[in-house]
Steps between C-alpha positions, in 0.01 A plus 500: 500500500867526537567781396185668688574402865697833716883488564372496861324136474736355307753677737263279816451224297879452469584572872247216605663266227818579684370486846355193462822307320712642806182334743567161296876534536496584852240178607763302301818656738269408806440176413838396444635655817208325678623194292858585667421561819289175534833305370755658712221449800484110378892462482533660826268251669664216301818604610376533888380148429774337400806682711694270700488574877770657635840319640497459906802672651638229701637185368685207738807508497555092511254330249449813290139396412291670880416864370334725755353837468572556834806472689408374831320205360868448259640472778341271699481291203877499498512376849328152445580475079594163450798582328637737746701229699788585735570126594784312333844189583822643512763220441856654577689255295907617551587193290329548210723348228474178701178491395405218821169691572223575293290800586228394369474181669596669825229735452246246331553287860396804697223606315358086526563554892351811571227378292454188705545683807212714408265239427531278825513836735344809348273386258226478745510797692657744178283338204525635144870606485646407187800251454831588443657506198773600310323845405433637854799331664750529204855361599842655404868432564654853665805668332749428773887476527605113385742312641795356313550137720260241621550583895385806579120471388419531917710835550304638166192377648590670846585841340229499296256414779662799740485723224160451428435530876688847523358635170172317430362681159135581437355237293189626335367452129779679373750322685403162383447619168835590477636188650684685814730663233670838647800629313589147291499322878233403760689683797556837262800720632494238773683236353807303598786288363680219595696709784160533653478099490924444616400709821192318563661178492771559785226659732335193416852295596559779829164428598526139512823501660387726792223272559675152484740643764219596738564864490177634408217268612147528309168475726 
Protein backbone atom coordinates (compact mmCIF):
# COMPACT_ATOMS: atom_id res chain seq x y z
CA UNK A 1 0.00 0.00 0.00
CA UNK A 2 3.07 2.03 0.34
CA UNK A 3 4.19 2.19 -2.51
CA UNK A 4 0.55 2.81 -4.14
CA UNK A 5 -0.53 6.00 -2.28
CA UNK A 6 0.25 9.61 -4.73
CA UNK A 7 3.33 11.85 -3.94
CA UNK A 8 0.50 14.34 -3.27
CA UNK A 9 -0.99 12.37 -0.06
CA UNK A 10 1.97 11.40 1.23
CA UNK A 11 3.12 15.03 0.41
CA UNK A 12 -0.50 16.08 2.92
CA UNK A 13 -0.02 13.40 5.07
CA UNK A 14 3.46 14.72 5.98
CA UNK A 15 2.46 18.45 6.24
CA UNK A 16 -0.31 17.46 8.86
CA UNK A 17 2.37 15.25 10.73
CA UNK A 18 4.32 18.47 10.82
CA UNK A 19 1.55 20.80 11.56
CA UNK A 20 0.40 19.00 14.23
CA UNK A 21 4.05 18.41 16.14
CA UNK A 22 4.50 22.35 15.74
CA UNK A 23 0.53 22.55 17.46
CA UNK A 24 2.02 20.22 20.35
CA UNK A 25 5.18 22.31 20.63
CA UNK A 26 3.50 25.51 20.61
CA UNK A 27 0.65 24.42 23.60
CA UNK A 28 3.87 23.38 25.42
CA UNK A 29 5.58 27.25 24.89
CA UNK A 30 2.09 28.58 26.14
CA UNK A 31 1.92 26.72 28.99
CA UNK A 32 5.15 27.48 30.34
CA UNK A 33 4.87 31.20 29.74
CA UNK A 34 1.43 30.95 31.42
CA UNK A 35 3.44 28.92 34.08
CA UNK A 36 5.83 32.18 34.13
CA UNK A 37 3.63 34.70 34.15
CA UNK A 38 1.56 33.19 37.07
CA UNK A 39 5.08 33.06 39.11
CA UNK A 40 6.35 36.44 38.43
CA UNK A 41 2.47 37.61 39.20
CA UNK A 42 2.84 35.47 42.67
CA UNK A 43 6.38 36.98 43.54
CA UNK A 44 5.16 40.33 42.78
CA UNK A 45 2.28 40.07 45.24
CA UNK A 46 4.61 38.36 47.75
CA UNK A 47 6.92 41.01 47.43
CA UNK A 48 4.00 43.85 47.82
CA UNK A 49 3.22 41.77 50.89
CA UNK A 50 6.08 41.73 52.62
CA UNK A 51 7.81 45.38 51.75
CA UNK A 52 8.55 47.36 54.69
CA UNK A 53 6.68 50.71 54.81
CA UNK A 54 8.46 53.50 53.97
CA UNK A 55 10.77 55.75 56.50
CA UNK A 56 8.81 59.09 57.81
CA UNK A 57 10.79 62.19 56.90
CA UNK A 58 11.02 63.81 60.17
CA UNK A 59 12.80 62.47 63.10
CA UNK A 60 13.27 64.56 66.72
CA UNK A 61 15.98 65.94 67.05
CA UNK A 62 16.36 65.21 71.09
CA UNK A 63 15.33 61.51 71.83
CA UNK A 64 15.93 60.31 68.26
CA UNK A 65 13.15 57.66 68.56
CA UNK A 66 9.54 60.41 67.50
CA UNK A 67 9.47 59.88 63.57
CA UNK A 68 6.84 61.91 61.75
CA UNK A 69 5.75 61.85 58.22
CA UNK A 70 4.82 65.17 58.53
CA UNK A 71 6.63 68.09 59.65
CA UNK A 72 4.23 70.17 61.49
CA UNK A 73 3.26 67.39 63.77
CA UNK A 74 7.63 66.85 64.23
CA UNK A 75 7.55 69.78 65.32
CA UNK A 76 5.17 70.16 67.76
CA UNK A 77 6.37 66.99 69.08
CA UNK A 78 9.71 68.67 69.60
CA UNK A 79 8.15 71.37 71.61
CA UNK A 80 6.83 69.21 74.60
CA UNK A 81 9.52 65.91 74.01
CA UNK A 82 10.52 65.02 77.27
CA UNK A 83 13.98 65.12 76.50
CA UNK A 84 14.07 68.46 74.96
CA UNK A 85 14.86 70.34 78.31
CA UNK A 86 16.30 73.87 78.41
CA UNK A 87 16.42 74.00 82.32
CA UNK A 88 19.67 73.36 84.16
CA UNK A 89 22.27 74.79 87.82
CA UNK A 90 25.08 76.73 86.91
CA UNK A 91 27.62 76.67 89.84
CA UNK A 92 30.43 79.34 89.02
CA UNK A 93 33.02 77.79 91.18
CA UNK A 94 36.40 80.37 90.73
CA UNK A 95 38.09 78.16 93.33
CA UNK A 96 37.97 75.05 91.99
CA UNK A 97 41.19 73.33 93.15
CA UNK A 98 39.96 74.08 96.67
CA UNK A 99 37.61 71.71 96.08
CA UNK A 100 35.22 73.27 99.38
CA UNK A 101 31.99 72.90 97.25
CA UNK A 102 30.53 70.09 95.68
CA UNK A 103 28.33 70.66 92.69
CA UNK A 104 26.52 68.04 93.04
CA UNK A 105 25.45 68.52 96.47
CA UNK A 106 24.79 72.18 95.70
CA UNK A 107 22.67 71.16 92.94
CA UNK A 108 21.17 67.91 94.67
CA UNK A 109 19.92 70.66 97.61
CA UNK A 110 18.12 72.67 94.97
CA UNK A 111 16.57 70.12 93.15
CA UNK A 112 15.12 68.61 97.00
CA UNK A 113 13.84 72.38 97.46
CA UNK A 114 12.24 73.14 94.41
CA UNK A 115 10.79 69.81 94.74
CA UNK A 116 9.38 70.53 98.15
CA UNK A 117 8.36 73.83 97.14
CA UNK A 118 6.28 72.32 94.47
CA UNK A 119 4.51 69.95 96.50
CA UNK A 120 3.22 72.27 99.41
CA UNK A 121 2.28 75.23 96.72
CA UNK A 122 1.67 74.04 93.18
CA UNK A 123 0.79 70.66 93.42
CA UNK A 124 -2.79 71.45 93.80
CA UNK A 125 -3.55 73.92 91.38
CA UNK A 126 -0.61 72.52 88.53
CA UNK A 127 -1.16 68.58 89.12
CA UNK A 128 0.76 66.02 87.06
CA UNK A 129 4.11 67.84 86.51
CA UNK A 130 6.86 65.58 86.90
CA UNK A 131 9.68 65.89 89.61
CA UNK A 132 12.88 67.13 89.09
CA UNK A 133 15.69 65.26 88.57
CA UNK A 134 19.01 65.14 87.56
CA UNK A 135 17.96 64.44 83.78
CA UNK A 136 15.72 67.52 83.16
CA UNK A 137 17.56 69.82 85.57
CA UNK A 138 21.17 68.50 84.97
CA UNK A 139 23.80 70.58 87.02
CA UNK A 140 27.30 71.71 85.79
CA UNK A 141 30.23 73.73 87.09
CA UNK A 142 30.87 76.76 84.27
CA UNK A 143 34.38 77.15 82.69
CA UNK A 144 35.28 80.41 84.34
CA UNK A 145 38.56 82.32 85.17
CA UNK A 146 39.97 80.79 88.79
CA UNK A 147 41.41 82.59 91.26
CA UNK A 148 44.86 81.94 92.64
CA UNK A 149 44.21 83.09 96.70
CA UNK A 150 41.48 82.35 99.14
CA UNK A 151 40.07 86.16 99.29
CA UNK A 152 38.73 87.13 96.36
CA UNK A 153 35.91 84.39 95.86
CA UNK A 154 33.23 87.66 96.39
CA UNK A 155 34.90 89.92 93.56
CA UNK A 156 34.77 86.55 91.21
CA UNK A 157 31.34 86.10 92.30
CA UNK A 158 30.54 89.90 91.56
CA UNK A 159 32.09 89.82 88.04
CA UNK A 160 30.66 86.86 87.21
CA UNK A 161 27.18 87.91 88.34
CA UNK A 162 27.53 91.47 86.21
CA UNK A 163 28.73 89.64 83.42
CA UNK A 164 26.06 87.37 83.26
CA UNK A 165 23.73 90.37 83.73
CA UNK A 166 25.33 92.32 80.69
CA UNK A 167 25.65 89.22 78.45
CA UNK A 168 23.06 86.66 79.60
CA UNK A 169 23.49 83.61 76.90
CA UNK A 170 20.57 81.64 75.48
CA UNK A 171 20.23 78.53 77.35
CA UNK A 172 18.28 76.05 75.33
CA UNK A 173 18.85 72.16 74.78
CA UNK A 174 21.94 72.81 73.15
CA UNK A 175 23.24 75.05 75.62
CA UNK A 176 22.88 72.72 78.49
CA UNK A 177 24.00 69.96 76.52
CA UNK A 178 27.07 71.51 76.06
CA UNK A 179 27.52 72.58 79.60
CA UNK A 180 27.69 76.57 78.77
CA UNK A 181 31.00 75.76 76.91
CA UNK A 182 31.86 78.67 74.22
CA UNK A 183 35.41 78.78 72.97
CA UNK A 184 37.13 76.45 76.03
CA UNK A 185 35.30 79.21 78.60
CA UNK A 186 31.71 79.97 79.75
CA UNK A 187 32.01 83.84 78.91
CA UNK A 188 33.68 82.95 75.20
CA UNK A 189 35.74 86.00 73.79
CA UNK A 190 34.36 87.61 76.93
CA UNK A 191 36.61 86.49 79.40
CA UNK A 192 38.83 88.18 81.94
CA UNK A 193 41.96 87.75 84.07
CA UNK A 194 43.06 88.63 87.24
CA UNK A 195 43.49 92.48 86.14
CA UNK A 196 39.78 92.34 85.69
CA UNK A 197 39.56 91.10 89.51
CA UNK A 198 42.75 93.86 90.90
CA UNK A 199 40.39 96.70 89.46
CA UNK A 200 37.34 95.37 90.93
CA UNK A 201 38.75 95.18 94.24
CA UNK A 202 39.80 98.98 94.69
CA UNK A 203 36.32 100.15 93.30
CA UNK A 204 35.21 97.88 95.84
CA UNK A 205 37.83 99.74 98.53
CA UNK A 206 36.85 103.55 96.66
CA UNK A 207 33.41 102.68 97.11
CA UNK A 208 33.52 101.95 100.65
CA UNK A 209 35.62 104.77 101.45
CA UNK A 210 33.29 107.35 99.77
CA UNK A 211 30.53 106.00 101.72
CA UNK A 212 32.09 105.74 105.28
CA UNK A 213 32.98 109.45 104.83
CA UNK A 214 29.40 110.47 104.05
CA UNK A 215 30.08 111.63 100.61
CA UNK A 216 27.68 109.74 98.66
CA UNK A 217 24.62 108.81 100.76
CA UNK A 218 22.41 105.66 99.57
CA UNK A 219 18.41 106.03 99.86
Amino acid sequence: YKGAVPDEVCSTDMAMKSSGGNTENQSQNNESEATNENSVTANSASMTATAKPSTPKWQCDFCTEARFDDYKDAAAHEKICEKNFDCCIIHFDSGKHFKLHKTTEIAGNIRKYLNACYDSEYASSHPGLSAITTKNMPGFTAAVPQQDNSKDCGVYMLENAERMLQSTPLVDNAFVKMKGTNKKTFFGSNGYDKNVIERKRDDILQLIQTLHRGENKIG
